[in-house]
Biotite code that builds the C-alpha atoms (Angstrom):
import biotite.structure as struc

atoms = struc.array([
    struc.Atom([46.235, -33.774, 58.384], chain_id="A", res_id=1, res_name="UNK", atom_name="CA", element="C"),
    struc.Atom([45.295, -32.160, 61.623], chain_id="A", res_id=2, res_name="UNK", atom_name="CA", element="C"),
    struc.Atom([41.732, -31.568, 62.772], chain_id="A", res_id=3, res_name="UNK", atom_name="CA", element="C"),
    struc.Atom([42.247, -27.961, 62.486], chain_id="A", res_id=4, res_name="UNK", atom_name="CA", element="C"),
    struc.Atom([43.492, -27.940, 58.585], chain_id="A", res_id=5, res_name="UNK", atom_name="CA", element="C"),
    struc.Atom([40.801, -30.478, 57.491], chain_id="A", res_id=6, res_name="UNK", atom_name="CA", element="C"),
    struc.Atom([38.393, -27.778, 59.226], chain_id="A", res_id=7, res_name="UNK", atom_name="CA", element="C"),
    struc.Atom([39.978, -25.147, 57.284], chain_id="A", res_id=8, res_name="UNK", atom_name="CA", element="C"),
    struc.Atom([39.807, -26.534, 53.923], chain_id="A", res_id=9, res_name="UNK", atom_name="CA", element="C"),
    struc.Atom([35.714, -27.481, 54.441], chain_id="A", res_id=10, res_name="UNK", atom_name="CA", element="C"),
    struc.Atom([35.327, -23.889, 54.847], chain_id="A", res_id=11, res_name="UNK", atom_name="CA", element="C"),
    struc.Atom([36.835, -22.733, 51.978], chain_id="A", res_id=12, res_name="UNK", atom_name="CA", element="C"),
    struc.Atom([35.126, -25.294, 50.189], chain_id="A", res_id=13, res_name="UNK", atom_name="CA", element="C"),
    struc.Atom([32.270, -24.010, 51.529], chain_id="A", res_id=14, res_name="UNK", atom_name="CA", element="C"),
    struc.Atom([32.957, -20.336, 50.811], chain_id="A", res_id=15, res_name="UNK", atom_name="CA", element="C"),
    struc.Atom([33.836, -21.791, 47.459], chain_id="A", res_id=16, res_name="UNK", atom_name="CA", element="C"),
    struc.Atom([30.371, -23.458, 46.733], chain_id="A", res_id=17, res_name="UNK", atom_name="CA", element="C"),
    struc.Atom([28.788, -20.362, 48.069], chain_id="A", res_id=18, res_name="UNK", atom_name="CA", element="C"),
    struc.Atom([30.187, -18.337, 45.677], chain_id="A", res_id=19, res_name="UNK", atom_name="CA", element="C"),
    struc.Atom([29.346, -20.879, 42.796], chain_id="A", res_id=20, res_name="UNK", atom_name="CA", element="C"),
    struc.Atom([25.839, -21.090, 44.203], chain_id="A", res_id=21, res_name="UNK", atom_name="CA", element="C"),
    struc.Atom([25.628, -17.197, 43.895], chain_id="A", res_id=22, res_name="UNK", atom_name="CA", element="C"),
    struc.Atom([27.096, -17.096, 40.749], chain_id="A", res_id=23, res_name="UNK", atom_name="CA", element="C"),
    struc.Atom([24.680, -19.707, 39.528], chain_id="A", res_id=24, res_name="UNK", atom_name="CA", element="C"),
    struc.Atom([21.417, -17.820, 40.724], chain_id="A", res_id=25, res_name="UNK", atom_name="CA", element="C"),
    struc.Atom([23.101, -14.545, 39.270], chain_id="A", res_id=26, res_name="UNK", atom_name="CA", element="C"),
    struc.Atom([23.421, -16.866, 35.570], chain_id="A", res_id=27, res_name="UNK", atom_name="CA", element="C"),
    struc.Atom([19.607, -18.517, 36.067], chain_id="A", res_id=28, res_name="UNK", atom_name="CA", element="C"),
    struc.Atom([18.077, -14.505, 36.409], chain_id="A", res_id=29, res_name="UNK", atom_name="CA", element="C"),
    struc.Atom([20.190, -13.328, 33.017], chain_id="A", res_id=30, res_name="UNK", atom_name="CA", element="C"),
    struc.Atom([18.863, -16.483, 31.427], chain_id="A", res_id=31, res_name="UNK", atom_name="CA", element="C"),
    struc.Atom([15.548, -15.718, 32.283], chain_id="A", res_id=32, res_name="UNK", atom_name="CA", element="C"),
    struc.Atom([15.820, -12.100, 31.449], chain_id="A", res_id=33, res_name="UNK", atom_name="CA", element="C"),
    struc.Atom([17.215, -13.206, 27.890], chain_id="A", res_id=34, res_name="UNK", atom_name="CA", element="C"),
    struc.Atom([14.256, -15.718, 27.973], chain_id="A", res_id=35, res_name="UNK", atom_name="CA", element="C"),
    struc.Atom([11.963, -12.504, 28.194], chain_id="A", res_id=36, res_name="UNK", atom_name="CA", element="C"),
    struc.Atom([13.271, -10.933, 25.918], chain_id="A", res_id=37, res_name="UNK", atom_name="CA", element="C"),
    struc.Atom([13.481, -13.503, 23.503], chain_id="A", res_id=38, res_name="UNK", atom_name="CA", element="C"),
    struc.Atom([9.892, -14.062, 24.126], chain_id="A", res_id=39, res_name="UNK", atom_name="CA", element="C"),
    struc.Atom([9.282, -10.226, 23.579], chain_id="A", res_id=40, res_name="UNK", atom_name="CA", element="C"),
    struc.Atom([11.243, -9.927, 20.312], chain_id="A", res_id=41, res_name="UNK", atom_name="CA", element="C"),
    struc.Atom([9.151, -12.846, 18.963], chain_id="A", res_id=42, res_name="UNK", atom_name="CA", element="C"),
    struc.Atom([5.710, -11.265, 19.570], chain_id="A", res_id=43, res_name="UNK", atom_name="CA", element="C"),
    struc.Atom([6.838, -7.754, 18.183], chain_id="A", res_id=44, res_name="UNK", atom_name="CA", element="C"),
    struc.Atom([8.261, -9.537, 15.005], chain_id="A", res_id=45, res_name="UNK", atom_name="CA", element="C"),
    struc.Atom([5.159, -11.439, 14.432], chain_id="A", res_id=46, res_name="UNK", atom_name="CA", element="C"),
    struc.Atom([3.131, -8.016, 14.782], chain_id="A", res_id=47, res_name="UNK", atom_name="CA", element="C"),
    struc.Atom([5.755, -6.454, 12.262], chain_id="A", res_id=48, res_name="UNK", atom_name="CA", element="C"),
    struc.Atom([5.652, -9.192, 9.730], chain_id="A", res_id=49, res_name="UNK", atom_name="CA", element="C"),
    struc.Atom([1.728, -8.825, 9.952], chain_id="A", res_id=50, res_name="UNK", atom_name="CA", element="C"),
    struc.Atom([2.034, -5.358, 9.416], chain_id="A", res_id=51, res_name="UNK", atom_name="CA", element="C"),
    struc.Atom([4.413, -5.893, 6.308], chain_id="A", res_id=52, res_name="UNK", atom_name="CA", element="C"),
    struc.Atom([1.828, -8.329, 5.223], chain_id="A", res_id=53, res_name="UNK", atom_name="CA", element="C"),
    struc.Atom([-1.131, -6.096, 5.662], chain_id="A", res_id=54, res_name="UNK", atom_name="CA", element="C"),
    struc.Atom([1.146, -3.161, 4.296], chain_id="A", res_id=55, res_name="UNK", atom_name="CA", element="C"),
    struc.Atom([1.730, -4.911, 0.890], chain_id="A", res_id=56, res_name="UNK", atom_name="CA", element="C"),
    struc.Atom([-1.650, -5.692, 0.643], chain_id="A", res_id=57, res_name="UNK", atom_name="CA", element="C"),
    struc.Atom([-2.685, -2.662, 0.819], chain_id="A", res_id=58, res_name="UNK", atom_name="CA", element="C"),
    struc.Atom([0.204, -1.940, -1.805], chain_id="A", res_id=59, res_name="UNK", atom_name="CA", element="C"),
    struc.Atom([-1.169, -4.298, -4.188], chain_id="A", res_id=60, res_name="UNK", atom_name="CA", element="C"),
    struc.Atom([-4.907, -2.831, -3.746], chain_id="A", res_id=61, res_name="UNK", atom_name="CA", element="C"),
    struc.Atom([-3.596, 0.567, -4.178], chain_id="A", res_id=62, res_name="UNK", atom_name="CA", element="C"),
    struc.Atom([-1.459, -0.454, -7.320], chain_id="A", res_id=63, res_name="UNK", atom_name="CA", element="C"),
    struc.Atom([-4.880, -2.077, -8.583], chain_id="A", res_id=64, res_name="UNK", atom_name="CA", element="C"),
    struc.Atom([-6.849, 0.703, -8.528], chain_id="A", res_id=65, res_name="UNK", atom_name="CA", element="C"),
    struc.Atom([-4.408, 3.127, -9.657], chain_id="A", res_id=66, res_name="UNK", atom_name="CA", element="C"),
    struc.Atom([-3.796, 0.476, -12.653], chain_id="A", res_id=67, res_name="UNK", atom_name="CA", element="C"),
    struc.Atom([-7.500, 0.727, -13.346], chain_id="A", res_id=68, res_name="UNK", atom_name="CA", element="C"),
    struc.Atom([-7.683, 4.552, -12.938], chain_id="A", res_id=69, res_name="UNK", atom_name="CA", element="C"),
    struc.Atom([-4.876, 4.901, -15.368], chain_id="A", res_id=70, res_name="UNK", atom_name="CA", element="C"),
    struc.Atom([-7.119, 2.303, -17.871], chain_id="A", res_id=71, res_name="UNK", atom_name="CA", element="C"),
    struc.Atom([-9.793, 4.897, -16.632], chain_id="A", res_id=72, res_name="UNK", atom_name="CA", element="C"),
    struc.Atom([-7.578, 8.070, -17.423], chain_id="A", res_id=73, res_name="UNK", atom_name="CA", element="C"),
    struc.Atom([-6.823, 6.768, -20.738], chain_id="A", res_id=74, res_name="UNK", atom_name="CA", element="C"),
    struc.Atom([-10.463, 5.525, -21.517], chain_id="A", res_id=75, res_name="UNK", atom_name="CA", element="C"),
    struc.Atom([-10.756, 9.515, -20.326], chain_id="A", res_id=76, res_name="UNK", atom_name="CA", element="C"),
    struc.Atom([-8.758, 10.404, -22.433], chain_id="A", res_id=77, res_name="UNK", atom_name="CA", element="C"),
    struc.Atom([-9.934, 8.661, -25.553], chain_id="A", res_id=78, res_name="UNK", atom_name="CA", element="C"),
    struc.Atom([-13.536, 10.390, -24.586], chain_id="A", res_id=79, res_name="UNK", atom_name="CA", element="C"),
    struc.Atom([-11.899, 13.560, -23.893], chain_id="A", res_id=80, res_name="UNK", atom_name="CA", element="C"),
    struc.Atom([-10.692, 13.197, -27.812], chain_id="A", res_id=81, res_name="UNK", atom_name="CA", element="C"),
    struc.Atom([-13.669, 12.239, -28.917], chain_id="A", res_id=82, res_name="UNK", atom_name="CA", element="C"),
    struc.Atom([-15.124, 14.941, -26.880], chain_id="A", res_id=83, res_name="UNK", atom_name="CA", element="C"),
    struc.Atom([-13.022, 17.590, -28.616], chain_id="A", res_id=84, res_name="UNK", atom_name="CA", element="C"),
    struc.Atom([-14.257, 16.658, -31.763], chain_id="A", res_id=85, res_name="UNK", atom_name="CA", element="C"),
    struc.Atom([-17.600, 16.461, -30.961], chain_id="A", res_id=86, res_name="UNK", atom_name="CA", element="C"),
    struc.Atom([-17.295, 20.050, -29.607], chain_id="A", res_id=87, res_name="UNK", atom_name="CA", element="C"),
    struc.Atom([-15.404, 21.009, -32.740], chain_id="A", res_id=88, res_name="UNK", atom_name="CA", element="C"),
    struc.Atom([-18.682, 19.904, -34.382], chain_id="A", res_id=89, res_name="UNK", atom_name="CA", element="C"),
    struc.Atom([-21.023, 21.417, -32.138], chain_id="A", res_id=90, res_name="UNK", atom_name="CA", element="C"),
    struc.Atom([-19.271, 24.915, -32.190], chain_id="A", res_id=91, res_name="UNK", atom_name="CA", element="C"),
    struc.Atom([-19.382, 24.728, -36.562], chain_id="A", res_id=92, res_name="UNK", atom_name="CA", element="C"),
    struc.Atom([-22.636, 24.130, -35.702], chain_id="A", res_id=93, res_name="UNK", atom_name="CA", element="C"),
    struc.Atom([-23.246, 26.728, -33.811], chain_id="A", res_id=94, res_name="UNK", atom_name="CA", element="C"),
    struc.Atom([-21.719, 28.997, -36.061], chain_id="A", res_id=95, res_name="UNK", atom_name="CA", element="C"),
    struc.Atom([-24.072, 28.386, -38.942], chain_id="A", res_id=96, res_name="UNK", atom_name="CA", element="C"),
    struc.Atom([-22.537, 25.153, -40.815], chain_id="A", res_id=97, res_name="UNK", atom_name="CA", element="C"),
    struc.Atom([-24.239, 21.621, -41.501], chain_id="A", res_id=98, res_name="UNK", atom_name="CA", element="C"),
    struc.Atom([-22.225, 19.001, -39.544], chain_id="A", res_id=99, res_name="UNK", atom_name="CA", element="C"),
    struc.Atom([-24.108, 15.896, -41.260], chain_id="A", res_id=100, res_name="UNK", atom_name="CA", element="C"),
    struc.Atom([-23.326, 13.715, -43.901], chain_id="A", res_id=101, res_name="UNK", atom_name="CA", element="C"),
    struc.Atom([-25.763, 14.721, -46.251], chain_id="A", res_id=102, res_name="UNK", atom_name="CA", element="C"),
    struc.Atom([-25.000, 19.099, -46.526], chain_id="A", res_id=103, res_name="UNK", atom_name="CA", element="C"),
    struc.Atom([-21.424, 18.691, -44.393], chain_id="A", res_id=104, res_name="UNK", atom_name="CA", element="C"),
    struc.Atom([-19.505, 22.302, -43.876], chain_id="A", res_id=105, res_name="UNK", atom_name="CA", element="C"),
    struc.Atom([-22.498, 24.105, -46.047], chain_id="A", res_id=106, res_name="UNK", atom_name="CA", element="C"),
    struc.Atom([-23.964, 27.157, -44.725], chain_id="A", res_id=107, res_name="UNK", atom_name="CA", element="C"),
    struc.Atom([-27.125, 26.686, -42.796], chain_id="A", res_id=108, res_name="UNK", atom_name="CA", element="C"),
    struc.Atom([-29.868, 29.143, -43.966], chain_id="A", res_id=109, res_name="UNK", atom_name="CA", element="C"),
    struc.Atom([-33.407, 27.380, -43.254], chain_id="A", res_id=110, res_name="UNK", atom_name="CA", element="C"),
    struc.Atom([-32.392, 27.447, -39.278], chain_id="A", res_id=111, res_name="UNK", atom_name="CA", element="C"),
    struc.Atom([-31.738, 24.454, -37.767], chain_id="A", res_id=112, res_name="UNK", atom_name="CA", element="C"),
    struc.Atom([-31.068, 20.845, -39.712], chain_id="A", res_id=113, res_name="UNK", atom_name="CA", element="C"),
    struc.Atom([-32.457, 17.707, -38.582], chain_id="A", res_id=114, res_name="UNK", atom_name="CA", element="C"),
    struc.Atom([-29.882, 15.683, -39.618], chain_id="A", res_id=115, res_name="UNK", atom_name="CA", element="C"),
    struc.Atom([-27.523, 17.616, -37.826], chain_id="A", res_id=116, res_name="UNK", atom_name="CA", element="C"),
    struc.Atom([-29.410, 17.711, -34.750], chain_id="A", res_id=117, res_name="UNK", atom_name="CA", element="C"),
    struc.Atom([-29.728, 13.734, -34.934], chain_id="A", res_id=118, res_name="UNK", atom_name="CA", element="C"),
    struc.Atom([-26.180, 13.668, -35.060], chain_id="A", res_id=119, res_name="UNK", atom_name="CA", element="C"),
    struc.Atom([-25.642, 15.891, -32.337], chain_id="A", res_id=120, res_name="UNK", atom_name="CA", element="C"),
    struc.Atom([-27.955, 13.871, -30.219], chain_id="A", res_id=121, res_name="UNK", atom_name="CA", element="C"),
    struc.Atom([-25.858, 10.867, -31.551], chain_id="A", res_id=122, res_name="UNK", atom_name="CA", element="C"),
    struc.Atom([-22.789, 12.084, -30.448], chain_id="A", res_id=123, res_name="UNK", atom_name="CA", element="C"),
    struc.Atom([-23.414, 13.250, -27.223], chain_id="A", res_id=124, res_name="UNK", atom_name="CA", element="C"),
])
């Protein structure tokens, strides 16, 4: 091998490493881009699973009280019944009938009863 052809090959070795050299640098910024990003998609998933987290929470407090509202609604309800009937009661009442246990569904003709009105008072 002549001076001149050993010369030659160095360089293209050279050009050679160059490009490998650039090629590396081009590899180390994509890694750290993906690093970034990696590093990104972490934080943003821990903020979404603490959403989730506070989101069923809230889910369970919600189902909670609407579980006790319906126990309300039907405790309502059972008032609302006994409601009715007490203004059933009231309205016979009102129309001249004895509601108590001791003259029940007679007519009323000495004005108002005391035992009625005590269970009016009773009821309400």
């Amino acid at each position: 091998m002549n001076k001149q052809s050993m010369f030659h090959q160095l360089a293209l070795i050279e050009e050679k490493v160059g490009g490998l050299y650039e090629e590396i640098g081009h590899l180390k910024n994509a890694l750290l881009e993906l690093m970034e990003e990696n590093k990104n998609l972490l934080i943003e998933n821990q903020h979404l699973r603490e959403r989730l987290q506070q989101r069923e929470t809230e889910l369970e407090k919600k189902e909670k009280r609407q579980s006790s509202g319906v126990k309300a609604k039907k405790d309502k309800k059972k008032r609302a019944v006994v409601g009715e009937g007490y203004d059933n009661l009231a309205r016979l009442y009102q129309e001249g009938f004895h509601i108590c246990n001791v003259h029940y569904g007679s007519l009323r003709t000495d004005g108002d009863c005391l035992f009625c009105l005590a269970f009016l008072n009773k009821q309400g």
